[in-house]
C-alpha positions as CSV (number, residue, x, y, z in Angstrom):
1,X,9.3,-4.9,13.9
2,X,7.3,-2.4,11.6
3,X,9.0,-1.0,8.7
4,X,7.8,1.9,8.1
5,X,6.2,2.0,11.1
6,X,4.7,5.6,10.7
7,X,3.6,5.0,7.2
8,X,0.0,4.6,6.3
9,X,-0.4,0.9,6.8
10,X,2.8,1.0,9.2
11,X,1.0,2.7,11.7
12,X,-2.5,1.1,11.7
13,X,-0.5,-2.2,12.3
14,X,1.6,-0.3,15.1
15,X,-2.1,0.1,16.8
16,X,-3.0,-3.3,16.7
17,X,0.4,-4.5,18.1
18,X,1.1,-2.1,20.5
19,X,4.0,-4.5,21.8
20,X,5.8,-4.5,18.6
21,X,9.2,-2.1,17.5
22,X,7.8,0.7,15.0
23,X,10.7,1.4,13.3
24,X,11.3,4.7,10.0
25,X,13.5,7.5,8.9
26,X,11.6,9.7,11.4
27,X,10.2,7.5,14.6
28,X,11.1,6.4,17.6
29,X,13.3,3.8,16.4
30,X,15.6,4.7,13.5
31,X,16.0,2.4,10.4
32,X,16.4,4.2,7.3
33,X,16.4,1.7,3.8
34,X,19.7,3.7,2.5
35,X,21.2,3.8,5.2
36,X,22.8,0.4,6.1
37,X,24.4,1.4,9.2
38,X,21.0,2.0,11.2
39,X,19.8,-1.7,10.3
40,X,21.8,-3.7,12.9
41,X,21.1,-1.7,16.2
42,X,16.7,-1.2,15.4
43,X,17.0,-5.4,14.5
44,X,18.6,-6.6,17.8
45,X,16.3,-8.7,19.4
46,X,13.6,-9.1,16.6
47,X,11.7,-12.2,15.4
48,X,9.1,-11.0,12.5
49,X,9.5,-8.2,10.8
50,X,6.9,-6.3,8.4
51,X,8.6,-5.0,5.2
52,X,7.9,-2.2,2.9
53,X,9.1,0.0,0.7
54,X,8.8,3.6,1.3
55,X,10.3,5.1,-1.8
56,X,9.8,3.4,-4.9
57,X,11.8,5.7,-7.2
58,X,14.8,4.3,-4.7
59,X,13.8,0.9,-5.4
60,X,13.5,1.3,-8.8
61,X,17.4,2.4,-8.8
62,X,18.4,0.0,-6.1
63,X,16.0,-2.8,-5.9
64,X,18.0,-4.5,-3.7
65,X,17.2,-2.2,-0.9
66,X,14.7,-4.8,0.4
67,X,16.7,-8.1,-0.3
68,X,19.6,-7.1,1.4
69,X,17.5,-5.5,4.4
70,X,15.7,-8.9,4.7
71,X,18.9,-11.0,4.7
72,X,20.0,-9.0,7.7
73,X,17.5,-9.7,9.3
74,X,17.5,-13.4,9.0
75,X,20.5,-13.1,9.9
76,X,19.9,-11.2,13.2
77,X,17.2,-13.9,13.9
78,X,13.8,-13.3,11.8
79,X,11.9,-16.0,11.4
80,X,8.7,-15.0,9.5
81,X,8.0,-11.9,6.9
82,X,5.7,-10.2,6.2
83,X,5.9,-8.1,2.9
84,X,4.0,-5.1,1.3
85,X,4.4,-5.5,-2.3
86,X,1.8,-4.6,-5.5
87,X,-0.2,-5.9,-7.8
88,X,1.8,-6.4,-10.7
89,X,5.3,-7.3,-8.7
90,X,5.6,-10.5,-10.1
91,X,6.5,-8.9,-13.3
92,X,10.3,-9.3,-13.6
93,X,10.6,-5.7,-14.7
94,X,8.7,-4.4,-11.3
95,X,10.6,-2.1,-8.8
96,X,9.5,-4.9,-6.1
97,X,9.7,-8.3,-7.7
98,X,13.1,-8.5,-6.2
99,X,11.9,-7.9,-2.8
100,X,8.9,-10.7,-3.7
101,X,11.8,-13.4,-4.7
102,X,14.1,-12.3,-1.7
103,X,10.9,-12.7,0.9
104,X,10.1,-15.8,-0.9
105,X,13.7,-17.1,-0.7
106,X,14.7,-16.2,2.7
107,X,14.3,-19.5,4.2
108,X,11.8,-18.4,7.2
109,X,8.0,-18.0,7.2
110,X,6.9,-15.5,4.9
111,X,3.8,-13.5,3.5
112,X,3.1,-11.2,1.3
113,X,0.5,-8.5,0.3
114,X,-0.4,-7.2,-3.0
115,X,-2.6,-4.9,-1.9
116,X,-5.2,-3.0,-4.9
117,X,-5.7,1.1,-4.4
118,X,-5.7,2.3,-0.9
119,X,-9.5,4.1,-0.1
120,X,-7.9,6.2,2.5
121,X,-5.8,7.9,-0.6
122,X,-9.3,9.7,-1.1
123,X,-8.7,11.2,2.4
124,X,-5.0,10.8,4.0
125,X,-2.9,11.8,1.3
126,X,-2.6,11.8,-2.9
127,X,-6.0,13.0,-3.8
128,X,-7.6,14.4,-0.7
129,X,-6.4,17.8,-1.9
130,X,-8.3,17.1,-5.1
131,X,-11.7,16.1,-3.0
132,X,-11.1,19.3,-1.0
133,X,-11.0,21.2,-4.3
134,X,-14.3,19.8,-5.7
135,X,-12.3,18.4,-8.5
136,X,-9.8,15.1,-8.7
137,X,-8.5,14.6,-11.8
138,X,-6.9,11.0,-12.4
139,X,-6.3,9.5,-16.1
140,X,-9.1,6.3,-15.1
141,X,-11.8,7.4,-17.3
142,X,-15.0,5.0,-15.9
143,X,-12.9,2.2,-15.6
144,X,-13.3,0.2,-12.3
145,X,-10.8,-1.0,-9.3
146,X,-11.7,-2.7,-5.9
147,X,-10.5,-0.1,-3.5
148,X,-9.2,-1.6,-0.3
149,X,-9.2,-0.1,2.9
150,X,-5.5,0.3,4.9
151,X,-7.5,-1.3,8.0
152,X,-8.1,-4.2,6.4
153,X,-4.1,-4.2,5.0
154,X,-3.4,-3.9,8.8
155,X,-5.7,-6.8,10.0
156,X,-4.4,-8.9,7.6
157,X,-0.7,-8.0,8.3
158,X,-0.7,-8.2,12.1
159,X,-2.6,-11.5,11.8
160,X,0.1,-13.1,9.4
161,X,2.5,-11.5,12.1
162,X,1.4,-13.2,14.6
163,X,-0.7,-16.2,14.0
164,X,-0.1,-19.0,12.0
165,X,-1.5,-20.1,8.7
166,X,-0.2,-17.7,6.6
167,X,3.1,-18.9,5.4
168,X,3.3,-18.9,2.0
169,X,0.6,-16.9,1.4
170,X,0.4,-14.3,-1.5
171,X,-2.8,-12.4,-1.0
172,X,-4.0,-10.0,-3.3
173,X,-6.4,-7.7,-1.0
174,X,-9.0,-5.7,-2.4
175,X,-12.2,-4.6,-1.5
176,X,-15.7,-6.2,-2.1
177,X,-16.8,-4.6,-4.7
178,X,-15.3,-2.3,-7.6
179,X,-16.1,1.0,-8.4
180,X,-15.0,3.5,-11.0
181,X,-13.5,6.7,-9.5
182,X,-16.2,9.0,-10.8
183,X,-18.5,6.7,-8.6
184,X,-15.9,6.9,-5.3
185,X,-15.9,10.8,-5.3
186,X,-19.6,10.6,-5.1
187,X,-20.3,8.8,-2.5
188,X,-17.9,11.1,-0.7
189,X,-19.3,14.0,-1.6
190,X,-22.7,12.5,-0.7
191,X,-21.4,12.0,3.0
192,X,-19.4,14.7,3.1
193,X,-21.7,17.4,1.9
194,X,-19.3,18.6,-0.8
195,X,-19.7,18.7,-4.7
196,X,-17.0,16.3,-6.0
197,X,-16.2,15.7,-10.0
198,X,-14.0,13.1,-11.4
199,X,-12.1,15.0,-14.0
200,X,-10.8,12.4,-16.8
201,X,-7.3,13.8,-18.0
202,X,-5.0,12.7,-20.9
203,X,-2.5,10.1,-19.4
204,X,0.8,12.4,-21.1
205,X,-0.5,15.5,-19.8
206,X,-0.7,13.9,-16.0
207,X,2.7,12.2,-16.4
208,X,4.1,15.9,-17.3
209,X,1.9,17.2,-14.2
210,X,3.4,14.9,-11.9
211,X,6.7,15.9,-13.4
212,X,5.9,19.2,-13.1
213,X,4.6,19.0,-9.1
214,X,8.5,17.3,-8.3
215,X,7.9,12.9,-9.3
216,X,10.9,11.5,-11.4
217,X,9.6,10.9,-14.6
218,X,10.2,7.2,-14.6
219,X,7.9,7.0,-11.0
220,X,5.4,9.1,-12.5
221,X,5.4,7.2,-16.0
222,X,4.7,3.8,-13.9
223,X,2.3,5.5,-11.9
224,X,0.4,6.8,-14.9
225,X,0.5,3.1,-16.2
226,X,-1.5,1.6,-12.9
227,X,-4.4,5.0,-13.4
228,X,-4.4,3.6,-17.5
229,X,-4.7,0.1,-17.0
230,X,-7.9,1.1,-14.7
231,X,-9.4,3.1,-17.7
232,X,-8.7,0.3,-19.9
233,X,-10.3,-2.1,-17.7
234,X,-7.2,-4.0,-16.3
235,X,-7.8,-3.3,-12.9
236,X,-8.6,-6.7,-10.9
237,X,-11.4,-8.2,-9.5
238,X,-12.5,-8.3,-6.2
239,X,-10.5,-11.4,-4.8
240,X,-12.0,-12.4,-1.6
241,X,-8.5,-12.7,-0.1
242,X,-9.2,-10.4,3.1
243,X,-12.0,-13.2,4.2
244,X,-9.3,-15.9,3.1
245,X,-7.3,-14.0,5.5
246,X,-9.3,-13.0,8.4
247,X,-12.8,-15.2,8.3
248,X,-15.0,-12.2,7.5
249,X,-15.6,-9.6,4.9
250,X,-13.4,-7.1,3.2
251,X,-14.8,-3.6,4.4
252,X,-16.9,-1.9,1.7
253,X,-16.0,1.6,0.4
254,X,-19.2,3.0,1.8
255,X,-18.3,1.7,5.6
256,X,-14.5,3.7,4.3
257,X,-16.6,7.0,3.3
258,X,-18.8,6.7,6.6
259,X,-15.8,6.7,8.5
260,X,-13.7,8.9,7.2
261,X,-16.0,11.9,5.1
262,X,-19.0,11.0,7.2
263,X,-19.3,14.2,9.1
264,X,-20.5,17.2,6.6
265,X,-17.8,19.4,5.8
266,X,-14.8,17.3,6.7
């Protein structure tokens, strides 16, 4: 099964196993997080299951929302995890770390993914309206961060579903090399044909813009914390865990922006 199986990673793995149960709040197969009553039935018959979070200001008021998902499924008959966490879960005081020690203690085959930035945020979803503007503003200043592509994400996911070797595993994915965000939106405006500007902001006035645009304060305060830790030069290094994973390279940002911003005017 694929939680979140119409998600950004959700669905790239959905591609590569075409076989398996895609299951949300929206697709074919119903399973909704806060809804307990839609578990059982989308479970029946399932071995391996990928978990994910889709709302993190409902985890960070129920984290349990994941450990008592996955002991269903154990109990239905899951026998190997695979789990999409975050960098910094293994903080106590992280929406996901309970999720981490509930994978980790389920007593069947587990892995889990602490994925860095998502590339294809430039282009499927936070800040492509920012690229299409000519203007993203993000509170990173030139600080640096590996961006990863979701394809790699899925090939490491549907490999740990399926194959063994990975049990056990935490890896922290991330792309080959880092690159400040300044440098990203230029080498998609280079492909692109577009004139885009990293606009440094203050990290208060974004959390009250992302108040303002609808996020609970407390989702966008964490949020603003990951953009910060980039300007202050927190954000990791590139960890060579996708060719730990897969026997070959993380794909590089430019082989991202070639494929998704390489046609001018996209």
């Amino acid at each position: 099964m694929i939680l979140g199986g119409t998600g950004k990673t959700g669905r790239r793995i959905a591609r590569r196993l075409p076989s398996a149960r895609a299951a949300s709040r929206s697709g074919g197969v119903r399973l909704d997080l806060g809804d307990p009553r839609t578990w059982k039935p989308a479970l029946d018959g399932v071995t391996a299951v990928y978990l994910v979070e889709p709302d993190l200001h409902a985890a960070m008021g129920d984290p349990s929302r994941i450990p008592r998902f996955a002991a269903e499924a154990v109990a239905a008959g899951a026998r190997r995890f695979v789990l999409l966490s975050a960098p910094r879960a293994g903080e106590a005081d992280h929406p996901l770390f309970a999720a981490e020690e509930a994978v980790r203690g389920s007593g069947v085959e587990w892995t889990i993914l602490r994925p860095d930035w998502f590339a294809q945020n430039f282009s499927e979803s936070f800040w492509r309206p920012g690229i299409l503007a000519g203007e993203l503003a993000l509170p990173t200043g030139d600080g640096r961060t590996p961006f990863v592509d979701a394809d790699d994400i899925a090939d490491v996911a549907a490999a740990a579903l399926t194959a063994d070797g990975h049990h056990g595993r935490t890896y922290h994915l991330t792309g080959p090399r880092a690159l400040s965000v300044g440098e990203a939106v230029a080498l998609i405006g280079a492909a692109s044909g577009r004139t885009v500007r990293h606009v440094d902001v203050d990290p208060e006035a974004f959390v009250r813009q992302q108040v303002e645009n609808g996020a609970p304060p407390a989702v966008a305060r964490l949020l603003t914390g990951l953009f910060t830790d980039i300007r202050d030069g927190h954000g990791p290094e590139p960890s060579g865990d996708v060719a730990r994973a897969l026997g070959r390279p993380a794909r590089t940002f430019e082989e991202y922006v070639a494929g998704a911003w390489g046609q001018p005017g996209v």
